[in-house]
C-alpha positions as YAML, in Angstrom:
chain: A
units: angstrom
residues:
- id: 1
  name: UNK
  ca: [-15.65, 31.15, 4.29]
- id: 2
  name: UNK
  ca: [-18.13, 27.94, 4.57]
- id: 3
  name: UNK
  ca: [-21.27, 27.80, 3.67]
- id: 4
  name: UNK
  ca: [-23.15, 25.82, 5.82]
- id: 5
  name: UNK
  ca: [-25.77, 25.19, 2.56]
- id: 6
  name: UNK
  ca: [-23.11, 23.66, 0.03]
- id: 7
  name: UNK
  ca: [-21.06, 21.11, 0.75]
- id: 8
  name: UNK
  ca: [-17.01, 21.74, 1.47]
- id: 9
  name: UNK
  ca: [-15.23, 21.37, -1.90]
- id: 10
  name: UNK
  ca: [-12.02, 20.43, 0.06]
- id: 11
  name: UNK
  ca: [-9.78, 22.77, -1.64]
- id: 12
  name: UNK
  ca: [-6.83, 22.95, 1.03]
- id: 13
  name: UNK
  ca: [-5.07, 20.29, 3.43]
- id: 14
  name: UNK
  ca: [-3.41, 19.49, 6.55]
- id: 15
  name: UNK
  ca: [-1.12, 16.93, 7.04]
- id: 16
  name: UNK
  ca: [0.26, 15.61, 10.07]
- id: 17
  name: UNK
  ca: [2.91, 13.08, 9.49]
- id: 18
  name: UNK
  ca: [5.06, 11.40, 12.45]
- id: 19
  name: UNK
  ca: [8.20, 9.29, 11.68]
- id: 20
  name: UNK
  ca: [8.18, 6.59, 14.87]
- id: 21
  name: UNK
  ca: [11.36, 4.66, 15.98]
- id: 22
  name: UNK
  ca: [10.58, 0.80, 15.80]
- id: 23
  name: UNK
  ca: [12.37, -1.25, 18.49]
- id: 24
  name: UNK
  ca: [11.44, -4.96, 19.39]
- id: 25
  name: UNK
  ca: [12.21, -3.91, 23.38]
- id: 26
  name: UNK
  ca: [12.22, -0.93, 25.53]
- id: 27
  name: UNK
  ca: [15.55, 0.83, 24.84]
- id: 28
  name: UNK
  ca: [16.57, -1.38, 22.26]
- id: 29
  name: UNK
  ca: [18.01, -0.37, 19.19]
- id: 30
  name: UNK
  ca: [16.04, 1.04, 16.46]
- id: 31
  name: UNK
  ca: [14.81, -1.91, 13.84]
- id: 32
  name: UNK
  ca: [12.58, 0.01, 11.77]
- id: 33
  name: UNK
  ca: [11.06, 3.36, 11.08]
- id: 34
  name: UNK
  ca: [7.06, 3.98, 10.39]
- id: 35
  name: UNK
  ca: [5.14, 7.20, 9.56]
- id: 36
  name: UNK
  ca: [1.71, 7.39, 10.78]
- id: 37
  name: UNK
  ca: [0.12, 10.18, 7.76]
- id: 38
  name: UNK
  ca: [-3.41, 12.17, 8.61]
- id: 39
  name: UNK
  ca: [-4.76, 14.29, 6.36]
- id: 40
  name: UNK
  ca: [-7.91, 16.82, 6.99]
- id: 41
  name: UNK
  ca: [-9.62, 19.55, 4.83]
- id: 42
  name: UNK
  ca: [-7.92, 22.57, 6.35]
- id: 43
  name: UNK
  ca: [-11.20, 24.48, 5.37]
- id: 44
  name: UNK
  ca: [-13.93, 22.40, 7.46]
- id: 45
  name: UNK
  ca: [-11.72, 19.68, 9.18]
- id: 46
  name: UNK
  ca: [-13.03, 16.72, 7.98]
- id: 47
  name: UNK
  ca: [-11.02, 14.04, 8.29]
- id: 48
  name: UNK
  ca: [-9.73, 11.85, 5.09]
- id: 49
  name: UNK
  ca: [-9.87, 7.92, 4.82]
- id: 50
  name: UNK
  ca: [-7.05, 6.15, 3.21]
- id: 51
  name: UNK
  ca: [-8.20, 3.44, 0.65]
- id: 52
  name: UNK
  ca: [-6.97, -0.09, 0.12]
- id: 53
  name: UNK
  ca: [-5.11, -0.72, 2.89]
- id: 54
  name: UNK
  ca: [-5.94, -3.79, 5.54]
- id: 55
  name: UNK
  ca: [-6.14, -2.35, 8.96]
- id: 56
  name: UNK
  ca: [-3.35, -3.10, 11.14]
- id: 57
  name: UNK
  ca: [0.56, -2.17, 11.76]
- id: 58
  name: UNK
  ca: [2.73, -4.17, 9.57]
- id: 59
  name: UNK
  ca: [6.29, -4.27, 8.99]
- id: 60
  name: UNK
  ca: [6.33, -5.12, 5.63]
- id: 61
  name: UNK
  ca: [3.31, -2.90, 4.06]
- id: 62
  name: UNK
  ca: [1.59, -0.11, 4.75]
- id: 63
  name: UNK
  ca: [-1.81, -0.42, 6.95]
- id: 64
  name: UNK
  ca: [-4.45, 1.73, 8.29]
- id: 65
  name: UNK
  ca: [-5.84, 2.64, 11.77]
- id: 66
  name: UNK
  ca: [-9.32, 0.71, 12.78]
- id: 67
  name: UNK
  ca: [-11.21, 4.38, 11.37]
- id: 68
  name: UNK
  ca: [-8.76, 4.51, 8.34]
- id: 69
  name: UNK
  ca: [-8.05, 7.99, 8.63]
- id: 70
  name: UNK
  ca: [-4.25, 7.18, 9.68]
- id: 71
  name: UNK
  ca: [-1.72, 5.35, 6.99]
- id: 72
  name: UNK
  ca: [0.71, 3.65, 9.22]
- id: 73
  name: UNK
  ca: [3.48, 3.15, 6.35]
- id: 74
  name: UNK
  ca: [6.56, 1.54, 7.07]
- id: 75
  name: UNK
  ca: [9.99, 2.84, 5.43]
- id: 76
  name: UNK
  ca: [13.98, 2.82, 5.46]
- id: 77
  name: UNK
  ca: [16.57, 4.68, 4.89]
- id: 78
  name: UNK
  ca: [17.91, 4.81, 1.26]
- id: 79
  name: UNK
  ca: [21.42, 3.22, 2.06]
- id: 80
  name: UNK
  ca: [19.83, 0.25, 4.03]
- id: 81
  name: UNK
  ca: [19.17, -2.88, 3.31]
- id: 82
  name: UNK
  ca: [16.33, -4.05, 1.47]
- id: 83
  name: UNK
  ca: [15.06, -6.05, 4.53]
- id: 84
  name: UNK
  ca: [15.70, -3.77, 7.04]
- id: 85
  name: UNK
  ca: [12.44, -3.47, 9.58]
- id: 86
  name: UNK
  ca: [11.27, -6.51, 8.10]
- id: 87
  name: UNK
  ca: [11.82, -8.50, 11.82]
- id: 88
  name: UNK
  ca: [8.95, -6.23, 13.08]
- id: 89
  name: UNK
  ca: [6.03, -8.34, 14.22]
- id: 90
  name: UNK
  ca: [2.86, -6.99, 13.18]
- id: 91
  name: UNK
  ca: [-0.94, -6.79, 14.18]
- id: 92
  name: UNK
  ca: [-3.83, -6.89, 11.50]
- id: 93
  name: UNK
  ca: [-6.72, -6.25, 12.56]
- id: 94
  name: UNK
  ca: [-9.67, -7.96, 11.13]
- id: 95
  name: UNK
  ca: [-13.84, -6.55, 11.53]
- id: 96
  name: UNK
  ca: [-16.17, -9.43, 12.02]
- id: 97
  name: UNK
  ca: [-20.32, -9.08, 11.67]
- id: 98
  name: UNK
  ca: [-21.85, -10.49, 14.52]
- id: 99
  name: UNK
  ca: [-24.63, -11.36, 12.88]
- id: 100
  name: UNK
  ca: [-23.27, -12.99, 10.38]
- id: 101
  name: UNK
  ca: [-23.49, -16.74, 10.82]
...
């Protein structure tokens, strides 16, 4: 039970994890696999940020959604090549400060 006076101490999870088909065009074949991770407190459903991470979708690292509560991490099967899904292009996603000058 929560108590609305103390703060959740985030004791249990949930994870949502979806493994995503790359291709480079509509019904192509598959050129690399991603998961997209999420992870709440499955007591008071706060959401979790994942640190360190540039936001963006990258084939060759993992990167975060623009709130950076989604890991967007790209993998391969064991018996692969070490460069397979490395043709995927990518997006990064950069924040800018309007006011700075």
């Amino acid at each position: 039970m929560i108590n609305p006076d103390r703060p959740c101490q985030h004791e249990n999870f949930a994870a949502v994890v979806a493994v995503n088909r790359l291709t480079v065009i509509d019904d192509g074949p598959v050129e690399a696999f991603a998961a997209d991770i999420r992870v709440n407190c499955a007591d008071c459903g706060e959401p979790f940020r994942w640190i360190g991470a540039p936001a963006g979708v990258f084939g060759d690292r993992p990167g975060v959604s623009i709130d950076e509560t989604e890991l967007r991490a790209p993998l391969r099967p064991a018996s692969s090549d070490p460069d397979f899904g490395l043709g995927i292009p990518g997006v990064a996603i950069q924040l800018v400060n309007p006011e700075a000058p």
